[in-house]
Every structure is written in C-alpha cells, then in structure tokens.
Backbone bond lengths (Angstrom), bond angles and torsions (degrees), N, CA, C in turn:
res aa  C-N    CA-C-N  psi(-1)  N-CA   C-N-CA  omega(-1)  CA-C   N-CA-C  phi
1 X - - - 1.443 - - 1.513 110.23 -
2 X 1.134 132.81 163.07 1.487 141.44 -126.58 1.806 82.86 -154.23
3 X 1.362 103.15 143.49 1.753 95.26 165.20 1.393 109.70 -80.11
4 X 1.586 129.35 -16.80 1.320 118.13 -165.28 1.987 98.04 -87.03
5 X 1.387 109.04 12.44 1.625 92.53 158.28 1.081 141.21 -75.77
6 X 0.981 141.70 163.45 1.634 117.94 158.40 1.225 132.48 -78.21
7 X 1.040 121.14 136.34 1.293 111.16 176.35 1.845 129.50 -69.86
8 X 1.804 123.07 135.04 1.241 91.75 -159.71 1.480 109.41 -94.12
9 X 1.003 125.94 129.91 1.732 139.43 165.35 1.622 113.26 -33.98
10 X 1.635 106.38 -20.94 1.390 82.91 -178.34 1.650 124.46 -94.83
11 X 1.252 91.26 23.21 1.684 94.07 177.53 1.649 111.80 -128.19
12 X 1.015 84.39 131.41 1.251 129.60 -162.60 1.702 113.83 -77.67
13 X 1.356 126.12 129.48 1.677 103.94 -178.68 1.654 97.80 -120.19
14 X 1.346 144.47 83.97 1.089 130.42 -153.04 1.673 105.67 -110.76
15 X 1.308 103.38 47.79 1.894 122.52 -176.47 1.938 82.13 -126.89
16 X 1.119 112.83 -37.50 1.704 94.22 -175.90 1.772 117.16 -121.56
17 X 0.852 145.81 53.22 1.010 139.73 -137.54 1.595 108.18 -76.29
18 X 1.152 108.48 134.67 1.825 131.66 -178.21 1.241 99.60 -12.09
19 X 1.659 141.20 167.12 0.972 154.54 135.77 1.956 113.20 -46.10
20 X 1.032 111.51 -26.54 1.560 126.34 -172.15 1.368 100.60 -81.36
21 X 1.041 131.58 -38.08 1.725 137.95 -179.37 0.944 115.30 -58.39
22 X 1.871 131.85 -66.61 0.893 161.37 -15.99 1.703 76.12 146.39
23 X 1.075 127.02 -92.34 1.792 108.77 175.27 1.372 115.73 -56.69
24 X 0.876 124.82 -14.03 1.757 129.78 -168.96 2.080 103.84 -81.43
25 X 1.241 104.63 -13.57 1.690 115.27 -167.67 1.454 95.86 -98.01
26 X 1.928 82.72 135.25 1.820 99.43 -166.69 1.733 119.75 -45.07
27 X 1.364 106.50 -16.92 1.842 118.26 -163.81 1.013 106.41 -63.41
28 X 1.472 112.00 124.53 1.870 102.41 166.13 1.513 128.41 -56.34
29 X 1.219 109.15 134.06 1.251 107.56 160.75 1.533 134.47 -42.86
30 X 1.571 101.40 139.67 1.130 110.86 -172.96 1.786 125.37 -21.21
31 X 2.266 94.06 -59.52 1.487 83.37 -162.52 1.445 103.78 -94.85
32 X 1.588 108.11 13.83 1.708 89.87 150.25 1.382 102.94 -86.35
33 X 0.784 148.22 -75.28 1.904 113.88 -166.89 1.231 135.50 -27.19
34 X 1.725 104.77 -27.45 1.674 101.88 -177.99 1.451 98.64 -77.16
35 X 1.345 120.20 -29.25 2.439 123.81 -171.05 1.526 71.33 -53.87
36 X 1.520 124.59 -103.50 1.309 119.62 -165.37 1.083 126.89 2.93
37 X 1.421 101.63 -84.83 1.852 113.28 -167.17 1.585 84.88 -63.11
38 X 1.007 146.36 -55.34 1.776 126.93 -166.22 1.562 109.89 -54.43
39 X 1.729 121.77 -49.57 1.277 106.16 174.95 1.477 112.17 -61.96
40 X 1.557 125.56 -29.15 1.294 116.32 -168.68 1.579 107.15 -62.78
41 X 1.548 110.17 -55.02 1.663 96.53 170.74 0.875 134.29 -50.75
42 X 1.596 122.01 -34.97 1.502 130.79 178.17 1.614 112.30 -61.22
43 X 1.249 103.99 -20.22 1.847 99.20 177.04 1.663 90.07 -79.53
44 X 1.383 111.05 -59.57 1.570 100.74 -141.02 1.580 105.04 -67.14
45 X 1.310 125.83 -17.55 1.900 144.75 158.85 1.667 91.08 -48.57
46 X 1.142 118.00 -36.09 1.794 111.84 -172.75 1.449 107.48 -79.12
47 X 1.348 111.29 -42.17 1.578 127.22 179.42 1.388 111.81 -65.44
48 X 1.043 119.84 -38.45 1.269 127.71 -173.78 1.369 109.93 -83.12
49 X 1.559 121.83 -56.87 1.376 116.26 -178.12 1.982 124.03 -67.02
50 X 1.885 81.45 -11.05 1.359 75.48 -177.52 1.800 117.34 -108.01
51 X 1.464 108.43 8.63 1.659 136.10 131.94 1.505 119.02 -46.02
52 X 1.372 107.71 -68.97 1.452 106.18 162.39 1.822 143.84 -43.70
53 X 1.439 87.82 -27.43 1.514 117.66 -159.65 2.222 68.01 -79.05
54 X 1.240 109.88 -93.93 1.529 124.76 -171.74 1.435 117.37 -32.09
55 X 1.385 121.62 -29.68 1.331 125.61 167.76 1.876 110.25 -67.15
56 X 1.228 103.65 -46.57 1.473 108.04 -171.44 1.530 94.92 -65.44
57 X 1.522 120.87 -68.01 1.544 91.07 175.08 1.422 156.50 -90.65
58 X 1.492 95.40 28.86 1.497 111.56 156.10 1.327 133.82 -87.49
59 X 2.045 101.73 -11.38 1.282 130.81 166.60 1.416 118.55 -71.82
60 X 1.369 111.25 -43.49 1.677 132.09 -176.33 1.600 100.81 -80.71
61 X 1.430 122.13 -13.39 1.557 124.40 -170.81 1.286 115.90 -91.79
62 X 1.236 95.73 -37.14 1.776 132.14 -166.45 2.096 88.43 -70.47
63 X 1.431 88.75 -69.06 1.615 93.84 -172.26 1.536 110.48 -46.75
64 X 1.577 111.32 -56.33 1.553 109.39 177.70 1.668 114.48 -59.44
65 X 1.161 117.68 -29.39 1.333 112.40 174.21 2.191 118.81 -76.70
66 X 0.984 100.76 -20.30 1.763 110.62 165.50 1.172 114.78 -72.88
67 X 1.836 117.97 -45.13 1.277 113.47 -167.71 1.633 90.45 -67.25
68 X 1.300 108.98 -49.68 1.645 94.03 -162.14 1.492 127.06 -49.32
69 X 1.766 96.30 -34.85 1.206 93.12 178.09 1.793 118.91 -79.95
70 X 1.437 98.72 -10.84 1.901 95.38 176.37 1.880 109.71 -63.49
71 X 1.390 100.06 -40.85 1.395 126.72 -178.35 2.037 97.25 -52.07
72 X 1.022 109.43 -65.34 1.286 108.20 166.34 1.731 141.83 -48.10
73 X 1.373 94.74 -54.46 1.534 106.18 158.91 1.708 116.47 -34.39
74 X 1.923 91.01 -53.92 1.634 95.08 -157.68 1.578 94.75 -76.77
75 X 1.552 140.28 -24.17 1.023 118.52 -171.61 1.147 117.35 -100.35
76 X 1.524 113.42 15.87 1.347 116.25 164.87 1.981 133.38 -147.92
77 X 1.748 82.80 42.16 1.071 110.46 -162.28 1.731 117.03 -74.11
78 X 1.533 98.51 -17.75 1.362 111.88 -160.37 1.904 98.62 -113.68
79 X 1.465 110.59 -7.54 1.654 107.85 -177.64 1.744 110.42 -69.75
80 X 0.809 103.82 -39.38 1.866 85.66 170.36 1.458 122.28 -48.25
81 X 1.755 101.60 -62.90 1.193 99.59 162.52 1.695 140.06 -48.36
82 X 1.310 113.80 -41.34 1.258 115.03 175.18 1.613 125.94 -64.54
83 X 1.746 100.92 -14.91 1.285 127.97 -177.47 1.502 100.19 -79.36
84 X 0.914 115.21 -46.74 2.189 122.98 172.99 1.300 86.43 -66.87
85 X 1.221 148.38 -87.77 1.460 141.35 -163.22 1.789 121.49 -41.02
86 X 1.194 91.99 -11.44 1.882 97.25 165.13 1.263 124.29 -81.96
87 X 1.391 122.25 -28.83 1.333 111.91 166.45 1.658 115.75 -88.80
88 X 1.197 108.32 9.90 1.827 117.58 169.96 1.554 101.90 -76.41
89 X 1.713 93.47 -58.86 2.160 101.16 179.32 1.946 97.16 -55.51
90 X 0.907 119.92 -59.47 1.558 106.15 -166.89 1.236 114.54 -41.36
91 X 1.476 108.99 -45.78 1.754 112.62 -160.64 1.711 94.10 -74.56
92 X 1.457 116.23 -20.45 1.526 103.82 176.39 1.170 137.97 -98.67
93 X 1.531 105.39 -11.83 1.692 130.88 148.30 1.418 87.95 -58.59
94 X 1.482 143.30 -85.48 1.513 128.60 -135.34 1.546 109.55 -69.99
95 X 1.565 117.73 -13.54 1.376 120.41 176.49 1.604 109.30 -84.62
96 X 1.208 118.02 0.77 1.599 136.77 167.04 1.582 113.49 -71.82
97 X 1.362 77.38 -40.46 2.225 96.48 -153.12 1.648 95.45 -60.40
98 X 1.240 115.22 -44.41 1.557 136.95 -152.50 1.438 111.28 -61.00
99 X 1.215 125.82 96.09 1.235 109.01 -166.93 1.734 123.19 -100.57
100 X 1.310 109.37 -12.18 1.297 114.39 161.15 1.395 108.47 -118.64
101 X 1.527 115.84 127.69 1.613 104.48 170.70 1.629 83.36 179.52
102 X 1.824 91.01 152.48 1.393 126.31 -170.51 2.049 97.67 -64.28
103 X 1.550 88.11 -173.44 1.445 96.49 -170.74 1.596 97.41 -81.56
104 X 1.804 111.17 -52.05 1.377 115.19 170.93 1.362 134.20 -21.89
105 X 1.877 98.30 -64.89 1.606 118.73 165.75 1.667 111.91 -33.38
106 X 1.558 105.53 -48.30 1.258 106.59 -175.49 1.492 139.01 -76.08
107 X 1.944 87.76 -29.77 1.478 95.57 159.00 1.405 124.03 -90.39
108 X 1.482 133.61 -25.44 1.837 104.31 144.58 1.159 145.51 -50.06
109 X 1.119 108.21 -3.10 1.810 126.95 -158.39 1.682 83.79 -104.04
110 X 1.216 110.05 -46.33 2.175 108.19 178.42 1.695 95.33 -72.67
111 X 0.994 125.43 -47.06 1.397 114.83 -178.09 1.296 126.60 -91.04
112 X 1.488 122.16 -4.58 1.603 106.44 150.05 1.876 95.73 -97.60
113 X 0.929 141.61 20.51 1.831 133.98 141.90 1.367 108.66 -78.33
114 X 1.090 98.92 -49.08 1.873 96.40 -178.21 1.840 117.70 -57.51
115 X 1.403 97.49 -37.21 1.301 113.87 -171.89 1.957 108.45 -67.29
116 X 1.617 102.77 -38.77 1.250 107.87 -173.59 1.997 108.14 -70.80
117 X 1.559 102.23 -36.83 1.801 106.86 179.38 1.219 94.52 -69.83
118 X 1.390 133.19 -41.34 1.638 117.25 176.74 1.476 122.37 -43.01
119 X 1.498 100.14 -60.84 1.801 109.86 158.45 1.667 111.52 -28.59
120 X 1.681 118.16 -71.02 0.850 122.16 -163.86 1.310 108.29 -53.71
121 X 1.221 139.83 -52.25 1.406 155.39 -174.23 1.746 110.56 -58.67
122 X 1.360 111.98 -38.19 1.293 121.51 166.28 1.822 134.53 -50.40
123 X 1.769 70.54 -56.84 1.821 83.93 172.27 1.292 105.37 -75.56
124 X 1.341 147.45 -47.48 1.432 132.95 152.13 1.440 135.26 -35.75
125 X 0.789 108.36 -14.09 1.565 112.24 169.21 1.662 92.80 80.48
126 X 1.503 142.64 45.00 1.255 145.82 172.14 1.797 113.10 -126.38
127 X 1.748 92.14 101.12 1.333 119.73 -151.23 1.638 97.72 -90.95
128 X 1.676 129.43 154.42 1.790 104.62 175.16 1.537 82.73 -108.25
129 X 1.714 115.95 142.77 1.254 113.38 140.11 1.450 137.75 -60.57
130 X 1.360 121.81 120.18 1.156 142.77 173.30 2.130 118.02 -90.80
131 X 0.966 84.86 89.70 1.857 87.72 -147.93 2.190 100.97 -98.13
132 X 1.319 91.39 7.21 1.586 94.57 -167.60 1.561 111.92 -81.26
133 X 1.355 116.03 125.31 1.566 130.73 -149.58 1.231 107.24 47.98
134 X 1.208 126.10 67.65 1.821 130.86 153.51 1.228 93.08 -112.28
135 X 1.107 114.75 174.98 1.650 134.71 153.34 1.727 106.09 -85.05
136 X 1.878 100.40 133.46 1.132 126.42 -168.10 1.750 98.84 -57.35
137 X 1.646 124.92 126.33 1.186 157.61 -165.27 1.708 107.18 -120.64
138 X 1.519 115.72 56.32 1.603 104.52 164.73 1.472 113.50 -31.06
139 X 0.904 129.02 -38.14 1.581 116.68 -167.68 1.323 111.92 -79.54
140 X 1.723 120.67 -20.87 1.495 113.97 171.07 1.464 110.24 -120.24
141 X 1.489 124.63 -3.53 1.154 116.62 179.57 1.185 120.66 -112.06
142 X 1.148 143.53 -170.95 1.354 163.14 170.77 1.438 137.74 -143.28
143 X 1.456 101.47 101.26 1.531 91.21 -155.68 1.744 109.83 -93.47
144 X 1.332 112.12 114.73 1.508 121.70 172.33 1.611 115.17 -60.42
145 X 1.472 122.02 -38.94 1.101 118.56 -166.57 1.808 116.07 -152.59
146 X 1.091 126.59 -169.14 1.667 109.62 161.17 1.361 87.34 -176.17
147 X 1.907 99.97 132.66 1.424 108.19 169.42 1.250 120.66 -124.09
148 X 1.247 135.31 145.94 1.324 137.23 159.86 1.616 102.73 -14.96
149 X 1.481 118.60 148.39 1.344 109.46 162.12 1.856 103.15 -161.21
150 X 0.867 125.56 141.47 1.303 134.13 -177.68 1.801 112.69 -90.99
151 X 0.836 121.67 -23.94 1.439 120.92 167.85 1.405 140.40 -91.84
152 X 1.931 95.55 -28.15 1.466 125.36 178.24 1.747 114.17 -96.67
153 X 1.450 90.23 121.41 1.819 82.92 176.51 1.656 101.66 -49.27
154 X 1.468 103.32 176.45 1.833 127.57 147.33 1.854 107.76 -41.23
155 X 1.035 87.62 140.82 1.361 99.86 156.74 2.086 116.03 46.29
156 X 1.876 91.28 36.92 1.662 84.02 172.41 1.560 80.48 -126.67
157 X 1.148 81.72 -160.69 2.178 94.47 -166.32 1.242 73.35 -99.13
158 X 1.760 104.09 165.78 1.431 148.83 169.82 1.151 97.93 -112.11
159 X 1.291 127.90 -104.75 1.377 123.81 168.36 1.291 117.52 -111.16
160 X 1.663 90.10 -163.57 2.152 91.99 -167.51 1.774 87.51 -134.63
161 X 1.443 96.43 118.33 1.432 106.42 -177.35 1.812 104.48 -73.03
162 X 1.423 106.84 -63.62 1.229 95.08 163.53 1.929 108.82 -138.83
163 X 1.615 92.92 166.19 1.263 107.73 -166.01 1.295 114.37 -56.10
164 X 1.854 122.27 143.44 1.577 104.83 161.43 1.203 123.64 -115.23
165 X 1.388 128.51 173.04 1.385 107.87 -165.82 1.557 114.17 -133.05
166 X 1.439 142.28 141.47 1.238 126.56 176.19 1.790 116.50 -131.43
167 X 1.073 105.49 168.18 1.572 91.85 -163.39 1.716 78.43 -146.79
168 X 1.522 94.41 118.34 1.497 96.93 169.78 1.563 105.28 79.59
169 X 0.686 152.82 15.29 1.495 156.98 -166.33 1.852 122.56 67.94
170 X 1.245 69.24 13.40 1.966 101.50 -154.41 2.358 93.60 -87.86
171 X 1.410 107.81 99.07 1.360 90.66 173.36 1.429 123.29 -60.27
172 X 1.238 124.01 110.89 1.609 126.11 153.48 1.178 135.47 -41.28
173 X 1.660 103.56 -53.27 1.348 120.08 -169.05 1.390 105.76 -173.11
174 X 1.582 112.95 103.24 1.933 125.91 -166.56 1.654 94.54 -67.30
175 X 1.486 106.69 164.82 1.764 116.02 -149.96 1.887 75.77 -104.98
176 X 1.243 93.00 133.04 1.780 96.01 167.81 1.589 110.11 -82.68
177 X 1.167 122.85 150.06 1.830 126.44 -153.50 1.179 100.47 -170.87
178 X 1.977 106.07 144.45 0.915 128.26 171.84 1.969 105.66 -90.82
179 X 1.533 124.21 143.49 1.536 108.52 179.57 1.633 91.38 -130.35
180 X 1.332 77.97 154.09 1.576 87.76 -171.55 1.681 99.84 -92.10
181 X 1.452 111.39 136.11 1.551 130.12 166.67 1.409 109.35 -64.21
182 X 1.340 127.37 -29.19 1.586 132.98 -169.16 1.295 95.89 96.63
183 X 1.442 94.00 -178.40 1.791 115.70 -168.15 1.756 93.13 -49.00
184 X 1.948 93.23 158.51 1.210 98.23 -170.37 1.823 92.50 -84.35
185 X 1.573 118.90 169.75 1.248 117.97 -160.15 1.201 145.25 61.42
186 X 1.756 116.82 -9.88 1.458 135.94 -161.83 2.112 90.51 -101.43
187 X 1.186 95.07 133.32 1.557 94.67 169.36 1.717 115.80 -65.83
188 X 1.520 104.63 141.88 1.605 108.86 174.89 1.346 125.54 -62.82
C-alpha cells in the first residue's frame, strides 16, 4: 500500500477506539475525579487535625488537672491523721488542767492517752517493733551495744533500749538494741 491510497472506512479497529468516542462516554473525566477526591481529603485532613487539635487539649487538661490534684494530695496528705492526733492533745491538755489529783488519777489518765495513740497508730497502719530475742535485723534495728551472753545465740537482740516503729513495712524509726556476741569465750 502506497500513502496516496485511501484509506478504507470500512474497517473498523474496536481494541482502540478514536479519541472522539472516548470523550463522548458518560464517565467523568479524569480531573473531575481528582477536584472530588482532593476536596474529599481536604475535609477528612480537617476532621482529623481538628481530632488532634481536641485530643491535645484534653491531654494538656488531663495533665493540669493531676498535677493539681498531686499538689493536693501532698498538702493534705497528713490531715486525717493529724485529725486522730487531736483527741491525743486534748486528753493531754485536760491531764494539765487537773490540779489536784492522786498518782492513780494520773496513771489512768497516761494509760487511757496511751491507749487512744495506740488507736491512732493502728488505724494508720504504724506498727512498734518488738525485736527482743529475734535475730539482729540491720534493716530494722539498731544496735547500741553487744554483750557476751551465755544463753543468747550471736547476733539476736538482748534487749530493746527503745522501741521502733514501721508503718507499712516502711521503717520509721529502727528499735535501738543490745546483741548478743554469744557465750563469753566462744569466737564471734
């Protein structure tokens, strides 16, 4: 074939169809689908950032609202308790007030006070160590002294000079103690 033929019209290529067809078909055009899909992202980028926006300050709200309340806790962590410790001061103001009274008077008056800080100490969870014939406890005791002893192994208490106390398993204040070295003459 020669270019000066004609070409014949009756064939048909229906694997590619004309550029003319091809706009004539109901489908939207391309870059209307991309306007769409671009406004469609552009909303949900709005939805989203403005999710983000509300998360952050319910995050920043949240935090200022904890600190305040940590701030609170700590400055009023100890008023219950100090509130049980008021009827300890009364009973020891009114054992002040008394101006004539026996020795007795005076020693129920120490032992229903003593009895009431026991209470107090109870409901706190502030226990006294009692450490006499245990085995010596660096972590709760304190040893003032250590003597030879013939009855007491090494390394238990003798006695407890003064009491210690823990609250919560938590030492307050380690029990001061005598520990026994073991029999006298026996190596340590």
């Amino acid at each position: 074939m020669s270019t000066s033929e004609p070409i014949d019209s009756s064939f048909s290529n229906s694997e590619n169809p004309s550029p003319a067809s091809a706009d004539s078909a109901p489908a939207l055009s391309p870059p209307e689908d991309w306007q769409a899909a671009l406004t469609q992202a552009e909303e949900a980028l709005r939805t989203k950032d403005d999710e983000c926006l509300r998360l952050r300050a319910d995050m920043e709200n949240l935090r200022k609202r904890t600190a305040t309340e940590l701030s609170q806790a700590r400055k009023f962590a100890l008023e219950s308790f100090a509130g049980e410790l008021l009827a300890v001061m009364d009973s020891l103001e009114a054992a002040q007030q008394v101006k004539e009274a026996s020795l007795d008077s005076y020693r129920n008056g120490v032992e229903l006070t003593a009895r009431q800080l026991t209470s107090v100490f109870d409901k706190f969870h502030i226990q006294a160590i009692h450490p006499e014939g245990q085995r010596f406890d660096p972590n709760r005791h304190q040893a003032i002294a250590s003597l030879e002893h013939d009855e007491i192994p090494a390394q238990n208490v003798i006695s407890v000079m003064q009491k210690g106390f823990i609250l919560h398993e938590r030492v307050l204040r380690p029990a001061l103690v005598t520990v026994s070295k073991g029999k006298a003459g026996s190596p340590s």
